[in-house]
C-alpha positions as CSV (number, residue, x, y, z in Angstrom):
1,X,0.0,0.0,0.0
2,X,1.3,3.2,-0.8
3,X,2.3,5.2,2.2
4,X,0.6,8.8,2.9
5,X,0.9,11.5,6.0
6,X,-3.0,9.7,7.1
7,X,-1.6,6.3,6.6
8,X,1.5,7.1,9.1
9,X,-0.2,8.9,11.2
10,X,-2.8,6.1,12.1
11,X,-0.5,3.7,12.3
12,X,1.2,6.1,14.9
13,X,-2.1,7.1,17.0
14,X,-2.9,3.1,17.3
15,X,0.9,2.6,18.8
16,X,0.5,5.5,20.9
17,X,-3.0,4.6,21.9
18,X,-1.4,1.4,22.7
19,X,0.5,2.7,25.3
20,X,-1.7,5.0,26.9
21,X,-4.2,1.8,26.8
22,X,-1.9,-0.4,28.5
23,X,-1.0,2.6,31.0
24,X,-4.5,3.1,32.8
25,X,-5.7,-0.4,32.0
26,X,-2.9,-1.7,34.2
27,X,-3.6,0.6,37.0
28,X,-7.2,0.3,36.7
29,X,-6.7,-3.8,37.1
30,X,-4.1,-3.9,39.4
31,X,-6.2,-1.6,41.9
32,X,-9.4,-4.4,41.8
33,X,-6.9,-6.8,42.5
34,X,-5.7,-5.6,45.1
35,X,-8.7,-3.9,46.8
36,X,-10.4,-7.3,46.7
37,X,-7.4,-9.2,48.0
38,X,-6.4,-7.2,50.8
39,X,-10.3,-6.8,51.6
40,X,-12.3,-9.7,50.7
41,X,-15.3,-7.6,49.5
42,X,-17.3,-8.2,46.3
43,X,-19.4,-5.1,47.2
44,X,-16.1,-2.4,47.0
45,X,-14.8,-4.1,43.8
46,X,-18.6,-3.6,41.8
47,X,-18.2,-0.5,43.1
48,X,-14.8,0.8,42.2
49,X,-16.3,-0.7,38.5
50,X,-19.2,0.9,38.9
51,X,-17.9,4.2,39.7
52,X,-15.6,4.3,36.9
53,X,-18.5,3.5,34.0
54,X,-20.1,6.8,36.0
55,X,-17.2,8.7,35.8
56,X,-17.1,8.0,31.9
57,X,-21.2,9.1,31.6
58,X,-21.0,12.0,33.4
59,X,-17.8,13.2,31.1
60,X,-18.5,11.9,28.0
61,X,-20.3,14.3,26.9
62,X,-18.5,17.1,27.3
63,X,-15.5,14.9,25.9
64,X,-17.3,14.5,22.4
65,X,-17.7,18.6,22.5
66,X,-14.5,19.0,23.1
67,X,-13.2,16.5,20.3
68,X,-15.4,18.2,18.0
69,X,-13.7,21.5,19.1
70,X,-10.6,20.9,18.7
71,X,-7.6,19.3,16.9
72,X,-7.3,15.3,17.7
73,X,-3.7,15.8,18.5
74,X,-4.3,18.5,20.4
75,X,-7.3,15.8,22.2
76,X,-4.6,13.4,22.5
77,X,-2.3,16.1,24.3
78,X,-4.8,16.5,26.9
79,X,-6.3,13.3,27.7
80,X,-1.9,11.9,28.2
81,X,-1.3,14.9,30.5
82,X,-4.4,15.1,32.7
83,X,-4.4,11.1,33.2
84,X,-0.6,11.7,33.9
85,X,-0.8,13.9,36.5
86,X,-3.5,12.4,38.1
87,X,-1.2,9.1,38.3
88,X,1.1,11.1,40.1
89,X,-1.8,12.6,42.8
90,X,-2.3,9.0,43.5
91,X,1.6,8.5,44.2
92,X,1.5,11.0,46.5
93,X,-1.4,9.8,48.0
94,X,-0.2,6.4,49.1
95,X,3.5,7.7,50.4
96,X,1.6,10.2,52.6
97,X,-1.0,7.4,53.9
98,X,-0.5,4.0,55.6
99,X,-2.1,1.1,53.5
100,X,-4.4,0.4,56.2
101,X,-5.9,3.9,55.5
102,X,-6.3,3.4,51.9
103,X,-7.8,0.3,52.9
104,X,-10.2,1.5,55.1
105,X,-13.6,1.1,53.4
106,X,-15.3,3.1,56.0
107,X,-12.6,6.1,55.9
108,X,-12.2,9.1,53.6
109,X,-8.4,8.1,52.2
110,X,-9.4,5.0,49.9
111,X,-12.6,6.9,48.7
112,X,-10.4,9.7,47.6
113,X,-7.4,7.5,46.2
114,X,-9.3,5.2,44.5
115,X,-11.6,7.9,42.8
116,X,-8.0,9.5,41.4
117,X,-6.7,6.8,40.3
118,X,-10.5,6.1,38.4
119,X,-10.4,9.9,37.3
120,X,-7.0,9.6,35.4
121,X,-8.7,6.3,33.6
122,X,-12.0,7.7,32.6
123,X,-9.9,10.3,30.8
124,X,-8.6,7.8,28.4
125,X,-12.3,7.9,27.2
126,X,-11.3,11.3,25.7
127,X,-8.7,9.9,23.9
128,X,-11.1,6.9,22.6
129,X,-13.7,9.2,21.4
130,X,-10.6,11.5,19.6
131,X,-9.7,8.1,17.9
132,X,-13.2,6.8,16.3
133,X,-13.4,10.3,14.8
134,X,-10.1,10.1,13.8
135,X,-10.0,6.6,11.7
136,X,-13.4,8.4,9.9
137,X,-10.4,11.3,8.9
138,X,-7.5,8.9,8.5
139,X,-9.0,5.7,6.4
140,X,-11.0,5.7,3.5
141,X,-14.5,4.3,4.1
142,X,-14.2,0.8,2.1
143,X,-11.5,0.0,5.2
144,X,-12.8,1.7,8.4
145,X,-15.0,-1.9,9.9
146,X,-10.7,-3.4,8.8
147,X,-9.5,0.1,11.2
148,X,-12.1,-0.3,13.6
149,X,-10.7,-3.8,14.1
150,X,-7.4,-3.4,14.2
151,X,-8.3,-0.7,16.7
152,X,-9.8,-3.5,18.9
153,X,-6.4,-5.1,18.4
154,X,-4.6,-2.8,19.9
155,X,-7.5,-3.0,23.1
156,X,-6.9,-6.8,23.1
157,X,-2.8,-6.4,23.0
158,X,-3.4,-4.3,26.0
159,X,-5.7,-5.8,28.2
160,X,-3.1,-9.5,26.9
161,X,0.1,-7.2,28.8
162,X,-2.2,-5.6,31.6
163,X,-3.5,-9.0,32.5
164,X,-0.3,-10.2,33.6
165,X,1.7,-7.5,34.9
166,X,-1.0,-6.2,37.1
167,X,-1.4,-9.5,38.9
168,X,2.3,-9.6,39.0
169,X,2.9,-6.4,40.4
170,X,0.2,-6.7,42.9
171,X,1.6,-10.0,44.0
172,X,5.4,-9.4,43.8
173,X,6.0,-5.4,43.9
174,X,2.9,-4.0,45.4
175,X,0.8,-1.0,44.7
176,X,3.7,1.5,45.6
177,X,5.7,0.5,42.9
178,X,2.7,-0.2,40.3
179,X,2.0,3.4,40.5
180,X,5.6,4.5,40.0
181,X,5.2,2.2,36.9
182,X,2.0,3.8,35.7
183,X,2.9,7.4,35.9
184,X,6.7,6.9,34.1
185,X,4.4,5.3,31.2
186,X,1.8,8.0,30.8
187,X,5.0,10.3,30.9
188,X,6.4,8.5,27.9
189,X,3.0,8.6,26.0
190,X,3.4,12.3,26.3
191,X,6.7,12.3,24.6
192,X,5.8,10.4,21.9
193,X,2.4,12.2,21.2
194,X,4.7,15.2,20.6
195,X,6.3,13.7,17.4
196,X,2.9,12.7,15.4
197,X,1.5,14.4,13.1
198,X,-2.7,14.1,12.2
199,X,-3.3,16.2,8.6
200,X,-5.9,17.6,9.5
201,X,-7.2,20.9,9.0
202,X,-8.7,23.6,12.0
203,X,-12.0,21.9,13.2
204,X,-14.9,24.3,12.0
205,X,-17.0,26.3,14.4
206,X,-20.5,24.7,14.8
207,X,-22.5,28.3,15.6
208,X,-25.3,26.3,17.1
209,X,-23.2,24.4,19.6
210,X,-23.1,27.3,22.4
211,X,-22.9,24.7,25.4
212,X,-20.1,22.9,26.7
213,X,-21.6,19.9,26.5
214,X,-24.3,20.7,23.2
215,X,-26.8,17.9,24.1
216,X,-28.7,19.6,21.7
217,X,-26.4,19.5,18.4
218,X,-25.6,15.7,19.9
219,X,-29.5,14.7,19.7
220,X,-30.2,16.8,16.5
221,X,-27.2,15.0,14.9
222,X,-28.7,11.6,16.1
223,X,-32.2,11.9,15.0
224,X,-31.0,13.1,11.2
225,X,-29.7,9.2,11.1
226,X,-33.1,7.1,11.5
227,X,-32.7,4.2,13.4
228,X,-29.4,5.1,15.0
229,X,-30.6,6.1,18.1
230,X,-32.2,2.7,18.8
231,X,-28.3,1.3,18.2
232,X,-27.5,3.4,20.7
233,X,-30.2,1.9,23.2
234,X,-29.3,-1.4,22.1
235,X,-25.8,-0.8,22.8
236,X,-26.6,0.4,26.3
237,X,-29.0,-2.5,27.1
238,X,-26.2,-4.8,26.3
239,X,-24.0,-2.9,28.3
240,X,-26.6,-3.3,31.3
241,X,-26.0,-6.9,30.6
242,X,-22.6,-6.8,30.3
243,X,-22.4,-4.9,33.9
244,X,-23.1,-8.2,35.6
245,X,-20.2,-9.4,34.2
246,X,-17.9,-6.3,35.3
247,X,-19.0,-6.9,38.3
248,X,-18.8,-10.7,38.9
249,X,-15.5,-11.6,36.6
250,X,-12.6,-10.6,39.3
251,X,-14.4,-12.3,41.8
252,X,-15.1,-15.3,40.7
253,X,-11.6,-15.5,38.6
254,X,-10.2,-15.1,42.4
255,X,-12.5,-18.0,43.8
256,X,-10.6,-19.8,41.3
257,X,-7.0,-18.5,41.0
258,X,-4.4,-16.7,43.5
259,X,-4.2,-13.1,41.9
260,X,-0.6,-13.9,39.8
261,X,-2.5,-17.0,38.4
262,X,-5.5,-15.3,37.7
263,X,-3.5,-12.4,35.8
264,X,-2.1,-15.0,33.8
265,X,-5.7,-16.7,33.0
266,X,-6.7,-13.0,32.0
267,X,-3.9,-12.6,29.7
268,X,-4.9,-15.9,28.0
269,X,-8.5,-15.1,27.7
270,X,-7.5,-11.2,26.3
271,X,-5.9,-13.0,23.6
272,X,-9.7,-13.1,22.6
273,X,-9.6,-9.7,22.1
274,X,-6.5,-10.0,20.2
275,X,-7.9,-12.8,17.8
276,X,-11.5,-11.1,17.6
277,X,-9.9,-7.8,16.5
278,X,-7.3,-9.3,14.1
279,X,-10.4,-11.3,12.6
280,X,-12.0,-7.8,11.5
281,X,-9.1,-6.1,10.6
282,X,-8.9,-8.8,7.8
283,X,-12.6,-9.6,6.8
284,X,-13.9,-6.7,7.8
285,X,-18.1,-6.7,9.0
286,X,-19.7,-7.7,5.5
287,X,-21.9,-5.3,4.0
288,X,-24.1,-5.3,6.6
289,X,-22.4,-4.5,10.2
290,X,-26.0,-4.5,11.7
291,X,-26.6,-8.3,10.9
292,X,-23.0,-9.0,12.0
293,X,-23.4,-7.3,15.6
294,X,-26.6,-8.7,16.3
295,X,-25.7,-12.1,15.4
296,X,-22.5,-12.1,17.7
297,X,-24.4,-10.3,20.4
298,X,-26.8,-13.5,20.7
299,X,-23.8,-15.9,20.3
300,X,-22.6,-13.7,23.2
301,X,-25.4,-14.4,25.5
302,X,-25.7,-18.1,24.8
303,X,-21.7,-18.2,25.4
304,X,-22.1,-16.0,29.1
305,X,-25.2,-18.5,30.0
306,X,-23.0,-21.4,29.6
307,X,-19.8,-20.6,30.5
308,X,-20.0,-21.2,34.4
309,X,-22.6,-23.5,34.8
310,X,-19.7,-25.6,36.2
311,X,-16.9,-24.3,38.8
312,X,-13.8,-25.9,36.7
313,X,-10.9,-23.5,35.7
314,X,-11.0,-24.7,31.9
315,X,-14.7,-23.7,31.4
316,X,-14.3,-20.4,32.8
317,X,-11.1,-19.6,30.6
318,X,-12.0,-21.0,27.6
319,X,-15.3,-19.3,28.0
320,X,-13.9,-16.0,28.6
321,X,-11.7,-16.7,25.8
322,X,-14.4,-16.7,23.2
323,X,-16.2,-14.2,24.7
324,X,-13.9,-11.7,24.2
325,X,-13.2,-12.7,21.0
326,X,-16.7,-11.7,20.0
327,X,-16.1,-8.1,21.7
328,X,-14.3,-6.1,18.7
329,X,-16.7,-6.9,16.4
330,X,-19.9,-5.8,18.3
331,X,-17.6,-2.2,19.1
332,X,-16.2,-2.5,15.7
333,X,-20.1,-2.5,14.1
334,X,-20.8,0.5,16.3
335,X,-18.2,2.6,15.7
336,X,-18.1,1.8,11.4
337,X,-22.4,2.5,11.5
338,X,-21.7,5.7,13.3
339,X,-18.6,6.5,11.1
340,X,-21.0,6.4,8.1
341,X,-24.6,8.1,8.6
342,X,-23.3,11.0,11.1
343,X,-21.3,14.3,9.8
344,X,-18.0,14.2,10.7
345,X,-18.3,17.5,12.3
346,X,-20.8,16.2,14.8
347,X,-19.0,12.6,15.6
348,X,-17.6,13.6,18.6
349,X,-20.5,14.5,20.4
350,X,-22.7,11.8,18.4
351,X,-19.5,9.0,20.3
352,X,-19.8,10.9,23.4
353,X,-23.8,10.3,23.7
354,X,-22.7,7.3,22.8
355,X,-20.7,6.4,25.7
356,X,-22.9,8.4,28.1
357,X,-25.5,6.0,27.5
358,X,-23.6,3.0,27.3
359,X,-21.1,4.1,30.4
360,X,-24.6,4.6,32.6
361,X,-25.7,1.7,32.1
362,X,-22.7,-0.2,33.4
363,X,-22.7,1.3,36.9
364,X,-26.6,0.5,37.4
365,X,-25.9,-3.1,37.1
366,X,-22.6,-3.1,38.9
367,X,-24.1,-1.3,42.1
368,X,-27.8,-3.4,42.1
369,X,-25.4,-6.6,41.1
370,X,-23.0,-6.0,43.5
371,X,-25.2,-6.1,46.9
372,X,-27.0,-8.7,45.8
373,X,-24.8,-11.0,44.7
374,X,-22.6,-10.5,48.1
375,X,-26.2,-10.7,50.4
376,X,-28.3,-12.6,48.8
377,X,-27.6,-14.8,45.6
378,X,-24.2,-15.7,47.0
379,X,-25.9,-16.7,50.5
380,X,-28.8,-18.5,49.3
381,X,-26.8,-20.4,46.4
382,X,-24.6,-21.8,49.8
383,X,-27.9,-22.9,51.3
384,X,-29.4,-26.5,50.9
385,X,-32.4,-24.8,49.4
386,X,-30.7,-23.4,46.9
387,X,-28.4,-26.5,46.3
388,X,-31.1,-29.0,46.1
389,X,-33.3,-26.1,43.9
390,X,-30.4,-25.5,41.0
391,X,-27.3,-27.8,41.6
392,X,-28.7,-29.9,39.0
393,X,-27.7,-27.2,36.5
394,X,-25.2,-25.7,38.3
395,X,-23.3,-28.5,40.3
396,X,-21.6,-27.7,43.6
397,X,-18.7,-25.0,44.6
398,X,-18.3,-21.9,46.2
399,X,-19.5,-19.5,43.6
400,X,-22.7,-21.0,42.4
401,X,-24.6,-17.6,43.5
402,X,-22.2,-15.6,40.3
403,X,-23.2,-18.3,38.2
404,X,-27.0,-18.4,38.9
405,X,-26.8,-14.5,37.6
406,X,-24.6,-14.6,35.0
407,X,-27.0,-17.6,33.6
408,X,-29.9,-15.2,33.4
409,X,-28.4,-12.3,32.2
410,X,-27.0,-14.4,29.2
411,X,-30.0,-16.0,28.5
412,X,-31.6,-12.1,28.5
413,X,-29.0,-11.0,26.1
414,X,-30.4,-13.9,24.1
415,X,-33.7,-12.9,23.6
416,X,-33.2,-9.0,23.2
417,X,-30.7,-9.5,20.5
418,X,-32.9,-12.0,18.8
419,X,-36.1,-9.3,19.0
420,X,-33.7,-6.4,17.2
421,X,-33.7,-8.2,14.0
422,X,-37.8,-8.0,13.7
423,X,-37.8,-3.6,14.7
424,X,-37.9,-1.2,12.0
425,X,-35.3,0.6,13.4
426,X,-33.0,-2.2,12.4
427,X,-34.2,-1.9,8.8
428,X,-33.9,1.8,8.5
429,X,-30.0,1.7,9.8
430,X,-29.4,-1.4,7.8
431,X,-30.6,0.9,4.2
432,X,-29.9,4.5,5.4
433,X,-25.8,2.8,5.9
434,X,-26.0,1.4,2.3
435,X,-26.6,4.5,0.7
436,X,-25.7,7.4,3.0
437,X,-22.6,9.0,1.7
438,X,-19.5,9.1,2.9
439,X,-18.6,12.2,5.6
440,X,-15.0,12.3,5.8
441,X,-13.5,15.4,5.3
442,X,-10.7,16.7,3.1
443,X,-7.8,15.8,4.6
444,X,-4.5,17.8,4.2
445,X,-2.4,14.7,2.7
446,X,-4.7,14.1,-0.1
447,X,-3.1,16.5,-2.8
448,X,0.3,14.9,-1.7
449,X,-0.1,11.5,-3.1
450,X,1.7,12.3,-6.3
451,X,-1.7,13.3,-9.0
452,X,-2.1,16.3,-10.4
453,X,-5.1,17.4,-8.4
454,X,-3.4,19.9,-6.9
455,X,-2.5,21.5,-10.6
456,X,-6.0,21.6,-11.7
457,X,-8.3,23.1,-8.7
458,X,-11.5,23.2,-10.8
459,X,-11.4,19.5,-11.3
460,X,-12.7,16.7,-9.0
461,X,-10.6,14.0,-8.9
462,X,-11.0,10.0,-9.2
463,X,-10.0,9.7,-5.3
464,X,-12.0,12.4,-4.2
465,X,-15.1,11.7,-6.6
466,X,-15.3,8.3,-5.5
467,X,-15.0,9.1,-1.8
468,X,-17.5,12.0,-1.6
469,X,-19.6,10.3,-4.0
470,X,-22.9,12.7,-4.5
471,X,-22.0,15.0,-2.4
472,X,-20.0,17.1,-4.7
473,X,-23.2,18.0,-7.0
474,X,-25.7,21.1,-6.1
475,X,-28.5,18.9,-4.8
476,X,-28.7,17.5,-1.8
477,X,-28.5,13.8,-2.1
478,X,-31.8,12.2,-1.5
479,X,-30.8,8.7,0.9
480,X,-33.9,6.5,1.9
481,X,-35.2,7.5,5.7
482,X,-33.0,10.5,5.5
483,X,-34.0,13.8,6.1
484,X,-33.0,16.0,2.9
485,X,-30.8,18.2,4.6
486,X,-28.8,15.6,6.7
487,X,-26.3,16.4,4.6
């Protein structure tokens, strides 16, 4: 393929995102572990999770105005120092505190560490929402669902590296030095962001986005794409699902597994992730990435009804293996339907809603899941009632309570993926994506590829014809379920 300034510069943004990935995902795992091992309690891990997925929905939105605001570099800047020095609050915090204070569920220090540590995590999401706009800038639209995948990739290498070293740091360094680690990484993540370049031009001011957090432009820009907002609820349901999960997977790995052998049986299952994301990257989503994301969505739930209806090691791993290999392309499906039938100058605020919605719905599950699971499913699942009611199902062991929910919230993922297919909403995503045209902007590289474009500025060239398609005539282009002046 012939290399180009947007070519080099994606490939440059995924290695840094890489990094910065790798950075918070560490932390972020590494403070569950060892929360839950020094303190035994399912309730303060679902609600460390929890409270991170409501960090992300309160901020999201103001994260997609800002991307839409401003450069993506200049995004990227931000997001690497703010996480940064947020890192290095935390440092300070546990040399100035005893562990048993950060410890202390009932006392103000592990409240206010844990929530810094969360805060410099959630602003990755600013970087995230920076990078969906930024493969719609960087890749021509035939090969954003490949992008998107490889973008997963990257989250799979990550959480593969993260998985082991933040069991092994918690079990063989401790959470001093895992924070000393952390901060020198997001440092170097700075230093690198400094020498890419993203051709792209000044954002244009949107003189109807007057807010800081323009929920207004956001829902216009949403209900100009029919159907897309019921993705967006979709998305968030199955991220209510999927909060059972966030909740329940640390502690049931740790039923299992010490924390350095658990690590390890995360990094194997991440390789999911890898696989999943590599799989896209290569085949893409077909040429319908609604069909695609539904389908895997109900393999999904089948897979997380299944995969601990026995307390053996193998099941769980191999089970989380698959099911994370089914992860990038539900994301991938997302971001490539989004990519397509919203204006590139509204995207960011379009992926913020986006994770809002999805990030709420997280933290609902985590903190009803949570309580229950620790004082009542957990309890009753331990009882000979509950034995004699479900062990034919479940068989014996000391989690049988995590897999009693997790069964049902598969086996609902089942059904609402299955309904989706018969809504009109699906239909009029499924056509409006086929025909809508492509929104990506001019970028700066594109008269630098060696044609004579730049010679002859009344002309339209091949590249640029094919890629804006209709949207270089007078007329507005008239797409099916779209309002004329979407576009």
């Amino acid at each position: 393929m012939q290399r180009t300034a947007a070519k080099t510069a994606f490939a440059n943004v995924l290695v840094n995102t890489l990094i910065a990935n790798v950075t918070t995902s560490f932390l972020w795992f590494a403070l569950t572990f060892w929360v839950y091992i020094e303190t035994k309690s399912v309730l303060a891990t679902g609600i460390i999770g929890g409270a991170y997925m409501l960090l992300v929905a309160f901020f999201a939105m103001l994260f997609g105005t800002i991307v839409d605001r401003h450069r993506k570099h200049t995004v990227m800047l931000l997001s690497s120092v703010i996480s940064a020095m947020a890192f290095l609050l935390a440092g300070v915090l546990y040399v100035s505190q005893p562990e048993s204070a950060l410890l202390d569920l009932g006392g103000p220090w592990f409240w206010l560490f844990s929530a810094v540590i969360l805060f410099g995590g959630v602003i990755e999401q600013l970087r995230n929402i920076a990078l969906s706009t930024t493969v719609t800038l960087l890749v021509d639209e035939e090969k954003r669902a490949n992008a998107n995948g490889l973008v997963g990739t990257v989250q799979g290498l990550a959480f593969l590296v993260t998985s082991v070293f933040s069991g092994l740091s918690i079990g063989f360094l401790g959470m001093g030095w895992t924070l000393a680690i952390a901060i020198a990484a997001m440092v170097l993540t700075f230093a690198h962001l400094l020498f890419i370049r993203i051709p792209e031009g000044a954002p244009e001011v949107d003189p109807e986005a007057k807010s800081a957090l323009d929920f207004r432009g956001s829902v216009r820009a949403i209900r100009l794409a029919p159907g897309l907002f019921a993705l967006i609820i979709f998305s968030t349901f199955n991220n209510l699902i999927g909060g059972v999960y966030m909740a329940l997977m640390d502690p049931y790995g740790l039923t299992l597994f010490n924390a350095q052998l658990w690590g390890f049986a995360l990094a194997f299952a991440s390789t999911g992730f890898l696989i999943g994301g590599l799989v896209v990257a290569k085949f893409g989503l077909g040429a319908k990435p609604m069909r695609t994301m539904l389908l895997v969505v109900i393999a999904m739930g089948l897979l997380g009804s299944v995969f601990m209806l026995r307390e053996w090691w193998p099941l769980y791993v191999l089970g989380m293996w698959v099911y994370m290999a089914l992860v990038p392309p539900v994301e991938a499906a997302e971001q490539t339907v989004i990519q397509k039938v919203v204006p590139f100058e509204r995207q960011g605020r379009v992926f913020g809603v986006a994770a809002a919605m999805e990030a709420a719905a997280a933290p609902i599950t985590a903190f009803l899941i949570a309580p229950i699971a620790e004082f009542l499913i957990i309890p009753y699942m331990k009882t000979a009632e509950g034995q004699q009611q479900w062990g034919w199902l479940l068989g014996e062991g000391e989690a049988r309570g995590i897999a009693l929910i997790c069964l049902f919230a598969g086996l609902i993922m089942v059904v609402v993926g299955t309904l989706a297919f018969f809504t009109k909403s699906y239909r009029q995503l499924t056509e409006l994506y086929a025909n809508a045209p492509d929104p990506a902007p001019e970028r700066d590289d594109e008269t630098d590829a060696g044609s004579d474009e730049s010679a002859v500025p009344d002309a339209v060239s091949p590249a640029r014809e094919s890629r804006e398609g209709v949207r270089r005539v007078d007329a507005p282009p008239i797409v099916p379920g779209m309002p004329p002046d979407a576009w």
